[in-house]
C-alpha positions as CSV (number, residue, x, y, z in Angstrom):
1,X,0.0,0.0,0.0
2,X,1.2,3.6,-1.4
3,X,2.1,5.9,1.8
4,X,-0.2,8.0,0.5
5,X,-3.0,5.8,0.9
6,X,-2.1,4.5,4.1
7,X,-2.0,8.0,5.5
8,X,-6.1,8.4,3.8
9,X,-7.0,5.2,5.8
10,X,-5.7,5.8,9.1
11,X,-7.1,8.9,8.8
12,X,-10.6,7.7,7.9
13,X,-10.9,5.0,10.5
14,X,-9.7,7.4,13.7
15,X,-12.3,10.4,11.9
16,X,-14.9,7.8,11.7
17,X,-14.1,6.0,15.3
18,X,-14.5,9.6,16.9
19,X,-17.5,10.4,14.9
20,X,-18.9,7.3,16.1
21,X,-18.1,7.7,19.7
22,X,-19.4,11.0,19.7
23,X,-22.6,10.0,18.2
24,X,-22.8,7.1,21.0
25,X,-21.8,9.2,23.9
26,X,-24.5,11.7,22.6
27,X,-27.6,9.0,22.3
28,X,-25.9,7.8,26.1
29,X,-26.7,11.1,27.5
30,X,-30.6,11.5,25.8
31,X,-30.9,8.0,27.3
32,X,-30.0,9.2,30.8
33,X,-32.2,12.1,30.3
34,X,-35.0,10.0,29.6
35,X,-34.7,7.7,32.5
36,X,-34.6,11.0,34.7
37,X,-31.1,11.9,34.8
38,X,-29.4,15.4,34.8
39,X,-28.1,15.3,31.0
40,X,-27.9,18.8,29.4
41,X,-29.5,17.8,26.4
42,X,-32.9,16.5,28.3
43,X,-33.0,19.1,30.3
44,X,-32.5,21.8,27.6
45,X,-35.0,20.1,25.2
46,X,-37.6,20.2,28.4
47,X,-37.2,23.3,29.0
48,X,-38.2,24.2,25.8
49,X,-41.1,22.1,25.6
50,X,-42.6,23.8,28.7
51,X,-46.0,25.4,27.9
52,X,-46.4,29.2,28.7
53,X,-48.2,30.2,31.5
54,X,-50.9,31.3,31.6
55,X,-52.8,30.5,28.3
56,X,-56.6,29.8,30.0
57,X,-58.3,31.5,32.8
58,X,-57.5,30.7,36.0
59,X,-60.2,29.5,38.9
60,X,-59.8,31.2,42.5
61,X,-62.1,29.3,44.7
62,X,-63.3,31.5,47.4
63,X,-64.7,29.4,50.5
64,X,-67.0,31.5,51.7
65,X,-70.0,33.5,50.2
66,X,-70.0,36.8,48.1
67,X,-69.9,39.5,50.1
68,X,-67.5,38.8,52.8
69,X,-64.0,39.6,53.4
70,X,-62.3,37.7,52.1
71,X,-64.9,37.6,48.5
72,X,-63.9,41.7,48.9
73,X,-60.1,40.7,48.9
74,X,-60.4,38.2,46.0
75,X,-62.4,40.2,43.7
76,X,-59.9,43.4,44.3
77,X,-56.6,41.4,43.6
78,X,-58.2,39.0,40.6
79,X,-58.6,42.0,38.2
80,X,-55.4,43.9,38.7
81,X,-53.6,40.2,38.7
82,X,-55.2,38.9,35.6
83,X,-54.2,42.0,33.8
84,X,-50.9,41.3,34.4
85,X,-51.2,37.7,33.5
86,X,-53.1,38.5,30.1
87,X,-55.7,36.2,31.4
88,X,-59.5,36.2,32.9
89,X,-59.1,35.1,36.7
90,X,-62.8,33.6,37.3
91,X,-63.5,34.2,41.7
92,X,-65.7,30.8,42.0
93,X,-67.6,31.4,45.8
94,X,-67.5,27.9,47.3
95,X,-68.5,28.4,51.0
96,X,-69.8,26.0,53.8
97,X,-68.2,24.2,56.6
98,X,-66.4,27.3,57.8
99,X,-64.6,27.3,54.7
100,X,-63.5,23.4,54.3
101,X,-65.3,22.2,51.7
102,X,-64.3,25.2,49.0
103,X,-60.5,25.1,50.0
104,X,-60.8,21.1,49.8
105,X,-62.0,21.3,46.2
106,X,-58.9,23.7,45.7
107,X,-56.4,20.8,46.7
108,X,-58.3,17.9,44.8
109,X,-57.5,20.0,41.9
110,X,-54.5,19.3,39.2
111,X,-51.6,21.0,40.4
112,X,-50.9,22.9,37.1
113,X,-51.7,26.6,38.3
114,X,-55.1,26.9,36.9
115,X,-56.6,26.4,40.3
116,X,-56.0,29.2,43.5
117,X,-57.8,29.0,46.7
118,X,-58.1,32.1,49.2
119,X,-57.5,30.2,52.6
120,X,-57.6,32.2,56.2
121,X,-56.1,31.6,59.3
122,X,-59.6,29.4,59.9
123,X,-58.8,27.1,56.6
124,X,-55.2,26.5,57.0
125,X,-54.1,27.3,60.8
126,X,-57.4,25.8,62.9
127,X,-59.1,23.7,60.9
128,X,-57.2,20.6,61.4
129,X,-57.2,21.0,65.0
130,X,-61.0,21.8,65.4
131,X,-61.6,18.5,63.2
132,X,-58.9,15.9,62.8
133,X,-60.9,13.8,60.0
134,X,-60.6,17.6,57.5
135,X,-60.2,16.1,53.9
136,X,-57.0,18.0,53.4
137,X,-54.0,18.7,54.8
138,X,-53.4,22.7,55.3
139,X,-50.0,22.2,55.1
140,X,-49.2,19.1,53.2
141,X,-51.3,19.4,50.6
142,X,-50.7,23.2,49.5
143,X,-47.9,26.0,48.9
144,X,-48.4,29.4,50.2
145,X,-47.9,32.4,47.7
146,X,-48.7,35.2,49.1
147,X,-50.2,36.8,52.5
148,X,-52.5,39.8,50.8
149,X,-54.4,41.0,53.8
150,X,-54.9,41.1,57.8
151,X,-58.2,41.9,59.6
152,X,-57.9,42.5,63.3
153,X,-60.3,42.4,65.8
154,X,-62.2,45.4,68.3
155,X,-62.6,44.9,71.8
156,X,-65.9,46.6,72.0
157,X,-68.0,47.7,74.5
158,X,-71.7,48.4,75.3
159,X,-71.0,52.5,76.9
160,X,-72.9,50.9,80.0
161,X,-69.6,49.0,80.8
162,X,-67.8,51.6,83.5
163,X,-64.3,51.0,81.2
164,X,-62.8,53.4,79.1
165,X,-59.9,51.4,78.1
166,X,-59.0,47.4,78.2
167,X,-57.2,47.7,81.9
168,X,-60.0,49.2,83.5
169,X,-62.3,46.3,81.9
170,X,-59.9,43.8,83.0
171,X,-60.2,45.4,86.5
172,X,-64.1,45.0,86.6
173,X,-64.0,41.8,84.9
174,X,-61.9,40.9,88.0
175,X,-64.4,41.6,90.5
176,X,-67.2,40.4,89.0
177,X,-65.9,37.1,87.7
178,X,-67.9,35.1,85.8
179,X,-70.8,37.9,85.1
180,X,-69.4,39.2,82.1
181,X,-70.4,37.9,78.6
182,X,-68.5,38.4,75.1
183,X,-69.7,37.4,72.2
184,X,-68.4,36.1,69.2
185,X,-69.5,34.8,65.8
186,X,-70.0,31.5,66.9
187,X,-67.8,28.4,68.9
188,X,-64.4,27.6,67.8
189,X,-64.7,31.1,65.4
190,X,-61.4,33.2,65.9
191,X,-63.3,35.5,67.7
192,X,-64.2,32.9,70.2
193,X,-60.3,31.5,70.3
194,X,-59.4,35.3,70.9
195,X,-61.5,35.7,73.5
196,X,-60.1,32.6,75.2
197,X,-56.7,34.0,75.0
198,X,-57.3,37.3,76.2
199,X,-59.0,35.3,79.3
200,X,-56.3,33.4,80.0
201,X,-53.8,36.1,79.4
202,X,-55.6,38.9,81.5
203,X,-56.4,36.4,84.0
204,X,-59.8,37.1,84.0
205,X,-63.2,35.0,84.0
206,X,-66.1,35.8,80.8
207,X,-68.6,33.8,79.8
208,X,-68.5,32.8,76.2
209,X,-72.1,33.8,74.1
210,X,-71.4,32.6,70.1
211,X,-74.1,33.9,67.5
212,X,-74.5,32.7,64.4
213,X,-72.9,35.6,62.6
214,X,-72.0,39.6,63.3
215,X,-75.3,41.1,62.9
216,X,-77.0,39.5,66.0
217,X,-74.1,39.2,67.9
218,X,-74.1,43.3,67.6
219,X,-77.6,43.5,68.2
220,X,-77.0,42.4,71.9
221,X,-74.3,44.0,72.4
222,X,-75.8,47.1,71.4
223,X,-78.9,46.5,73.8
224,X,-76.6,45.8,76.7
225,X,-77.4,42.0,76.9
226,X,-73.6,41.0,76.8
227,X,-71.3,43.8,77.5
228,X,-68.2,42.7,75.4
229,X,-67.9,41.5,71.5
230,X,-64.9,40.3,69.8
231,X,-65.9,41.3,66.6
232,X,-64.5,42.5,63.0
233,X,-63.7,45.9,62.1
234,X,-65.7,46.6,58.8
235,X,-68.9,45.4,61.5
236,X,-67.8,47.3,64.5
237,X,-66.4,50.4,63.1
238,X,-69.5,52.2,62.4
239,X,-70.9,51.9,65.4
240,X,-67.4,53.2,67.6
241,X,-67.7,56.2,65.2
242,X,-71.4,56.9,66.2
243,X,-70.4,56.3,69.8
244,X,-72.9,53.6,70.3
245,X,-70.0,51.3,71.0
246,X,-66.4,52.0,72.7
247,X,-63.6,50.5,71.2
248,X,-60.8,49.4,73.7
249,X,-58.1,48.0,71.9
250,X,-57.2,46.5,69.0
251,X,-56.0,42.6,68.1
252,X,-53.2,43.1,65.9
253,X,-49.7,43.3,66.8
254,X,-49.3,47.2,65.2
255,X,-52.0,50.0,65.3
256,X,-54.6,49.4,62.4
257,X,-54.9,52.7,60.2
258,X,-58.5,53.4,60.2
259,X,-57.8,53.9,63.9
260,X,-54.5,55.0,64.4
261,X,-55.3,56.3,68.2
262,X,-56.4,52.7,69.3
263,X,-53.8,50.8,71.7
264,X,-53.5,47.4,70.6
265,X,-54.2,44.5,73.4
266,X,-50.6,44.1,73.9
267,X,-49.4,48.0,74.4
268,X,-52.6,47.9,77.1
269,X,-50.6,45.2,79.2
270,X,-50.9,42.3,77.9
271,X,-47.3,41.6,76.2
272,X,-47.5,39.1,73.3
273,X,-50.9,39.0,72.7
274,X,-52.1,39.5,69.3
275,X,-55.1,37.8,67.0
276,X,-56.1,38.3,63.5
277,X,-57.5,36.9,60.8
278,X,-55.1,36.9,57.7
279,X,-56.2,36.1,53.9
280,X,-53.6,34.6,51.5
281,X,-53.6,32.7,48.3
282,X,-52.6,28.9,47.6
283,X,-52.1,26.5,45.1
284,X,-52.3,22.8,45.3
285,X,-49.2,21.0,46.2
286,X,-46.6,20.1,43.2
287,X,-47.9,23.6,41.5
288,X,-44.5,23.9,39.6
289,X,-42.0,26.2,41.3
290,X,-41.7,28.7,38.2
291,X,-45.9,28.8,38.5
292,X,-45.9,30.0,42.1
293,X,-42.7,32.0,41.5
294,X,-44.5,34.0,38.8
295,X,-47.6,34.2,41.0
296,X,-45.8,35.7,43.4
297,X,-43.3,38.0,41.7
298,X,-46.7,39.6,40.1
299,X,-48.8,40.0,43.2
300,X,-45.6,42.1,45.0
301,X,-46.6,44.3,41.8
302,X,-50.3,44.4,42.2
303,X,-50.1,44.6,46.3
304,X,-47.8,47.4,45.9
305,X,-50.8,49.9,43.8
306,X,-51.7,52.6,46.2
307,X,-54.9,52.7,45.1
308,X,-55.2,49.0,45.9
309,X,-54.1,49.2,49.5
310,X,-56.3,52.4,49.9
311,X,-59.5,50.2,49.0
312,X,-58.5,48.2,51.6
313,X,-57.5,50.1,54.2
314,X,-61.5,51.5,53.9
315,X,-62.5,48.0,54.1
316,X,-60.7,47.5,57.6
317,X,-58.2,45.7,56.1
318,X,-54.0,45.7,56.6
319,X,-52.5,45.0,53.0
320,X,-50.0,42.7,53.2
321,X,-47.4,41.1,50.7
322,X,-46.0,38.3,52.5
323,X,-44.3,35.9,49.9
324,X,-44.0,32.2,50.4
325,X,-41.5,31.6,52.6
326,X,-42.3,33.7,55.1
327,X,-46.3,33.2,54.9
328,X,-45.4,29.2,55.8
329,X,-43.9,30.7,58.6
330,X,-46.6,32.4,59.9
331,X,-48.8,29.3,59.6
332,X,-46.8,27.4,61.2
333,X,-46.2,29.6,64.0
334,X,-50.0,30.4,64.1
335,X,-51.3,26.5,63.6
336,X,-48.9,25.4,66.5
337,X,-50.3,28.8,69.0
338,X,-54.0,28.4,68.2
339,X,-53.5,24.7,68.9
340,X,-52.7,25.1,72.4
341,X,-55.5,27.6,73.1
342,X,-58.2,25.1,71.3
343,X,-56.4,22.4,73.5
344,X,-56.4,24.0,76.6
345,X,-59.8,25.7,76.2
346,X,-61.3,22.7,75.5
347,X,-63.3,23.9,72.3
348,X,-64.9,22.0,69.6
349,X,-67.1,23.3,66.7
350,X,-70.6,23.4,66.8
């Protein structure tokens, strides 16, 4: 064989043997891929098969009925959010059961970001412990996006009550121990757990009255037939302004802004005491990450309108914008403290 040709051969077969082995090592790392692995070429060719999000509307189940605060939160957020989405968000009002059954048709649903729910501090931090056989998991079976709003709770008066301000009714409430009533919304309600805490906190004895809703429960407070409520703002607010109620303190840990005078339970003496009822949104569990990561980088946009967090202010709402991480926190720290005051109280639902 001519040198010449020797030289073309050896060169063919070591082009040809590389060529090969490339090709081989290539189809190697698309099999790895396929089974799961971490090849570049699998994960480059699923990330570009991943559908754009959104490209339907979106449902946000509601659990409770039109009308109520948390309804007023959802339908202010949905259209400022679904503007920035490019998509209809559709509120869907599914109440009952305190709020169970709507956010437990929120975590049967597929995990793909087309489904929100609206829990509350009911839903995702008591529920569980006011009924063990609940058909979800608050925690287990949902991420947390984002904390959009807090509503504290008055300590409110009949003007009959010789207390001006929430030591002096501690005082009385000492000396005539179990005379006094408070009422709340009904057994087990947040306004009923509150209540229980301040009790045990003040060191004081009350005598729990639950009604089924706000309007009753203010009727009897208004005629003098229980002399404390533990009751909403949006509710009680009108009635502090006309006087025909006196507002002692406030539940939440800062001063709310429709009453910026008010001392909150804990700058009256009681340390460590606070009690609110926060609304945030959540998907179903194994929602991809880059879902809830959009939700959330767009609702920091919409929480921060003025005119949005105006609205709510006049509602008796505190705007918030917690994002995930720190939202789990604060059900986790609120399921484990509202545990101990069921627990110790000895409450069950009605």
């Amino acid at each position: 064989m001519k040198a010449s040709k020797r030289i073309s051969f050896w060169f063919d077969f070591v082009f040809l043997g590389a060529l090969a082995s490339w090709r081989f090592n290539l189809s190697f790392l698309a099999f790895l891929g396929v089974l799961g692995g971490d090849g570049f070429l699998f994960a480059a060719a699923a990330h570009a098969a991943a559908p754009a999000f959104p490209t339907r509307p979106i449902r946000f189940v509601v659990p409770f009925p039109p009308g109520t605060s948390t309804d007023v939160v959802a339908r202010l957020v949905s259209p400022r959010l679904g503007e920035r989405l490019g998509q209809q968000i559709v509120v869907d009002n599914r109440a009952g059961a305190s709020g169970t059954i709507g956010v437990e048709i929120a975590a049967r649903a597929v995990p793909n970001g087309y489904t929100w729910a609206l829990g509350t501090t009911s839903t995702h931090a008591l529920a569980l412990t006011l009924n063990p056989l609940l058909g979800y998991d608050p925690i287990r079976d949902f991420a947390p996006v984002m904390l959009l709003a807090e509503s504290a709770y008055f300590l409110t008066t009949h003007p009959g009550v010789p207390a001006t301000n929430l030591q002096e009714f501690i005082a009385y409430a000492r000396t005539h121990p179990g005379k006094l009533h408070y009422a709340s919304v009904g057994a087990a309600s947040l306004g009923h757990l509150s209540g229980e805490l301040l009790k045990k906190a003040a060191g004081i004895d009350m005598v729990h009255v639950p009604y089924k809703g706000s309007t009753l429960a203010l009727v009897d407070l208004l005629a003098g037939r229980v002399q404390l409520q533990i009751g909403t703002i949006p509710a009680s607010l009108p009635h502090v302004k006309a006087g025909r109620l006196r507002a002692l303190a406030v539940t939440s840990r800062e001063r709310i802004s429709v009453l910026p005078k008010l001392p909150t339970v804990a700058e009256s003496g009681l340390p460590g005491y606070h009690a609110s009822l926060w609304m945030g949104m959540f998907v179903p569990a194994r929602t991809p990450g880059a879902v809830t990561a959009l939700l959330d980088r767009e609702l920091v946009a919409v929480m921060r309108s003025p005119e949005l967090r105006e609205t709510l202010v006049e509602q008796g709402l505190e705007p918030g914008a917690t994002g995930p991480k720190a939202f789990a926190k604060v059900i986790r720290e609120d399921t484990a403290r509202w545990r101990k005051v069921i627990l110790d109280a000895g409450i069950r639902p009605e």
